[in-house]
C-alpha positions as CSV (number, residue, x, y, z in Angstrom):
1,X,-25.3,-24.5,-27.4
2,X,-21.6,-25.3,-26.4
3,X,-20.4,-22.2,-28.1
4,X,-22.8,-20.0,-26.8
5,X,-21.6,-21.6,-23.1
6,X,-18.3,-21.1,-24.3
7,X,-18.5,-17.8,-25.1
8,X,-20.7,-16.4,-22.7
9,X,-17.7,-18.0,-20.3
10,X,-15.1,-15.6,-22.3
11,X,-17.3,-12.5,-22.1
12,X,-18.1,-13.0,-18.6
13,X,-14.0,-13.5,-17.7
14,X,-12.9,-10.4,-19.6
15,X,-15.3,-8.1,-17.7
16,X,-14.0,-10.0,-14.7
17,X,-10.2,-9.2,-15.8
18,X,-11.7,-5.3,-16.1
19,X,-13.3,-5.6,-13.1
20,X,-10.5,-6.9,-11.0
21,X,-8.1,-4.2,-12.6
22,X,-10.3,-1.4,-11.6
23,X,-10.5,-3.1,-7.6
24,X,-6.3,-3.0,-7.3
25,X,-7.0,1.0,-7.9
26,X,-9.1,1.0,-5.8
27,X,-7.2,-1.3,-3.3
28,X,-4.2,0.9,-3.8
29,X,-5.8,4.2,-2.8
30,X,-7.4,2.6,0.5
31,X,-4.0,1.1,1.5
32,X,-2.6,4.5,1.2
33,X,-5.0,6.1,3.3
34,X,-4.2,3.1,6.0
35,X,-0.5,4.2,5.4
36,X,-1.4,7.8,6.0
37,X,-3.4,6.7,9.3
38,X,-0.6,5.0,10.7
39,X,2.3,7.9,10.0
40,X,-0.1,10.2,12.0
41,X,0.0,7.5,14.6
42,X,3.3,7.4,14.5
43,X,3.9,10.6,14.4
44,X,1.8,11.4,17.3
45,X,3.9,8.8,19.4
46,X,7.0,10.3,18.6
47,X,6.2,14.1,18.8
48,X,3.4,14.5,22.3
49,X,4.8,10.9,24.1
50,X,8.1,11.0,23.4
51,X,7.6,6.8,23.1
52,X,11.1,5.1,21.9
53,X,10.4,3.2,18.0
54,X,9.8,0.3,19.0
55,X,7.0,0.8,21.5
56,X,5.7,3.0,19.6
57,X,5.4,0.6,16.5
58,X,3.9,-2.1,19.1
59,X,1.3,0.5,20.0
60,X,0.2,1.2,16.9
61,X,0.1,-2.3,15.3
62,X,-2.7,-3.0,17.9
63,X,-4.6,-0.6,16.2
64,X,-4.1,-0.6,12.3
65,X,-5.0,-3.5,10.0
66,X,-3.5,-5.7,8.0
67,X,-1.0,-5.8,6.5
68,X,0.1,-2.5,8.2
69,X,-0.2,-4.2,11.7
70,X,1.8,-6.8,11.0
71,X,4.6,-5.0,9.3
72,X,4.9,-2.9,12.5
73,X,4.8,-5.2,15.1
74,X,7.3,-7.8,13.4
75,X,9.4,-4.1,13.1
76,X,9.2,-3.5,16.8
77,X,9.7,-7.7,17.3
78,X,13.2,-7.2,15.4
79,X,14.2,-4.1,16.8
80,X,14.2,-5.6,20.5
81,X,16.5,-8.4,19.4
82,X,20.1,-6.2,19.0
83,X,22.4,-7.5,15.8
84,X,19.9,-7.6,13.3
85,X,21.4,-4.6,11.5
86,X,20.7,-0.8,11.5
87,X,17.0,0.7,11.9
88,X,17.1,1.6,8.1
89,X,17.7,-2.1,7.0
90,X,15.1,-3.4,9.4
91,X,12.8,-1.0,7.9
92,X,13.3,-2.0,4.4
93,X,13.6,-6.0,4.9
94,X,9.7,-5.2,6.4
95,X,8.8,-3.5,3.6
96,X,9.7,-6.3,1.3
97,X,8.7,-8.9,3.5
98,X,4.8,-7.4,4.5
99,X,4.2,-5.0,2.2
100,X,5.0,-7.5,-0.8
101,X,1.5,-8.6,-1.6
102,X,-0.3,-5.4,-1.4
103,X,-1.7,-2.7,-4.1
104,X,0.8,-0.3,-2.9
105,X,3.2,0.6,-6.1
106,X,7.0,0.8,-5.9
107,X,6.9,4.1,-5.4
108,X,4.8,4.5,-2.7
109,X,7.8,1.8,-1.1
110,X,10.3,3.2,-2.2
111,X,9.0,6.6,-0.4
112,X,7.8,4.5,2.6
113,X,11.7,3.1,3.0
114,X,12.8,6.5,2.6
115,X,11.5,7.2,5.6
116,X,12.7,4.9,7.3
117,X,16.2,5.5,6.2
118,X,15.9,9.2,8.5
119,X,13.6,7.9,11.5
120,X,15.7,6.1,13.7
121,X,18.8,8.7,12.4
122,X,17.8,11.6,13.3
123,X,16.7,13.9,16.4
124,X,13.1,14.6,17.3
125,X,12.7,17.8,15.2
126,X,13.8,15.9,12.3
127,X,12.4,13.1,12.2
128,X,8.9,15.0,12.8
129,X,9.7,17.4,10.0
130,X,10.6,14.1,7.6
131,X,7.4,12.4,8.6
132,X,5.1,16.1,8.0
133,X,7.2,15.9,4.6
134,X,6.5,12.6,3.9
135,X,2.9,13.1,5.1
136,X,2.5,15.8,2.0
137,X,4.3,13.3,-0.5
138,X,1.7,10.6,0.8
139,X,-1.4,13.0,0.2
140,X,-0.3,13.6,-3.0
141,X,0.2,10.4,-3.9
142,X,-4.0,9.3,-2.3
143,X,-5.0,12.7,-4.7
144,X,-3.4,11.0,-7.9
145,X,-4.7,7.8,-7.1
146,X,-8.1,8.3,-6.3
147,X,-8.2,10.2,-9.4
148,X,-7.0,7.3,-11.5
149,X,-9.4,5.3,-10.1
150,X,-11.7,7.8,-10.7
151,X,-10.8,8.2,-14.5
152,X,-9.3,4.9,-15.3
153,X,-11.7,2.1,-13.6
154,X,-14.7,2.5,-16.0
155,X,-11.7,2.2,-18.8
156,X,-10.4,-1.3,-17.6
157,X,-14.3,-2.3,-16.8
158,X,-15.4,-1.2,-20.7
159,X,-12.2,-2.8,-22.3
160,X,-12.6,-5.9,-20.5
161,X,-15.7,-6.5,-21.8
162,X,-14.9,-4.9,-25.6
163,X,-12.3,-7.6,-24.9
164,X,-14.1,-10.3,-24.0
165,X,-16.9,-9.8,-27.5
166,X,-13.6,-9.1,-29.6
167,X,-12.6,-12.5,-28.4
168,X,-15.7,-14.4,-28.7
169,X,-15.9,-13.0,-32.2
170,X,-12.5,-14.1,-33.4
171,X,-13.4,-17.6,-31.7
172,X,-16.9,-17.8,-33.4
């Protein structure tokens, strides 16, 4: 009776595992599509407002969720206090600092802190033709992902639980 407990516990953890492996893909490929949501906000500030960064961060926390709110209104906090180093470093210690826990890969960061290495740099026709680029980077990067959810979340779901009876067999 204990064993069968025991093991139906192992199989049922396994598929879990699977389960949960399969969620961060699809975690990942909604937090891009936040990320993409903001930069259009963003970029709409910047391009038909003409709003300075830091307003324009504090308008659009309001409106996005976390962590992506968070990230820009501590952004916009910081860049109202002068000394606390260049726009770019700001940018990245956020990054780090909000975007830690998230499904996001370090790529999609390390594209993120790219742009913020060239938004506070450069004049308005740049800075909109770095966010339009990075907007293409970002919907290829939601294309790739939703299709590895798509192709790889019924593989983590089938070898959790080919796991989980390969385990239980071994224990038995």
């Amino acid at each position: 009776m204990i064993k069968g407990i025991g093991a139906l516990l192992i199989l049922a953890s396994a598929a879990g595992i699977g389960v949960s492996f399969g969620n961060d893909l699809k975690g990942r490929c909604m937090e891009l599509r936040m990320l993409k949501q903001m930069i259009y906000m963003l970029r709409g500030e910047i391009k038909y407002t003409k709003t300075p960064l830091p307003e324009a961060f504090a308008s659009i926390a309001v409106r996005m969720r976390e962590p992506f709110g968070s990230f820009l209104e501590e952004l916009a906090e910081q860049m109202g206090n002068p000394g606390k180093g260049s726009f770019g470093e700001l940018w990245q210690d956020r990054i780090k600092a909000r975007l830690s826990g998230t499904h996001l890969k370090r790529e999609d960061k390390e594209q993120l802190g790219g742009l913020g290495e060239v938004l506070g740099y450069l004049d308005l026709e740049m800075q909109l033709s770095s966010i339009d680029l990075y907007l293409e980077q970002l919907e290829l990067g939601i294309r790739e992902a939703q299709e590895a959810a798509r192709t790889k979340q019924k593989l983590y779901q089938s070898l959790g639980v080919a796991g989980g009876i390969f385990l239980v067999i071994l224990l038995v």
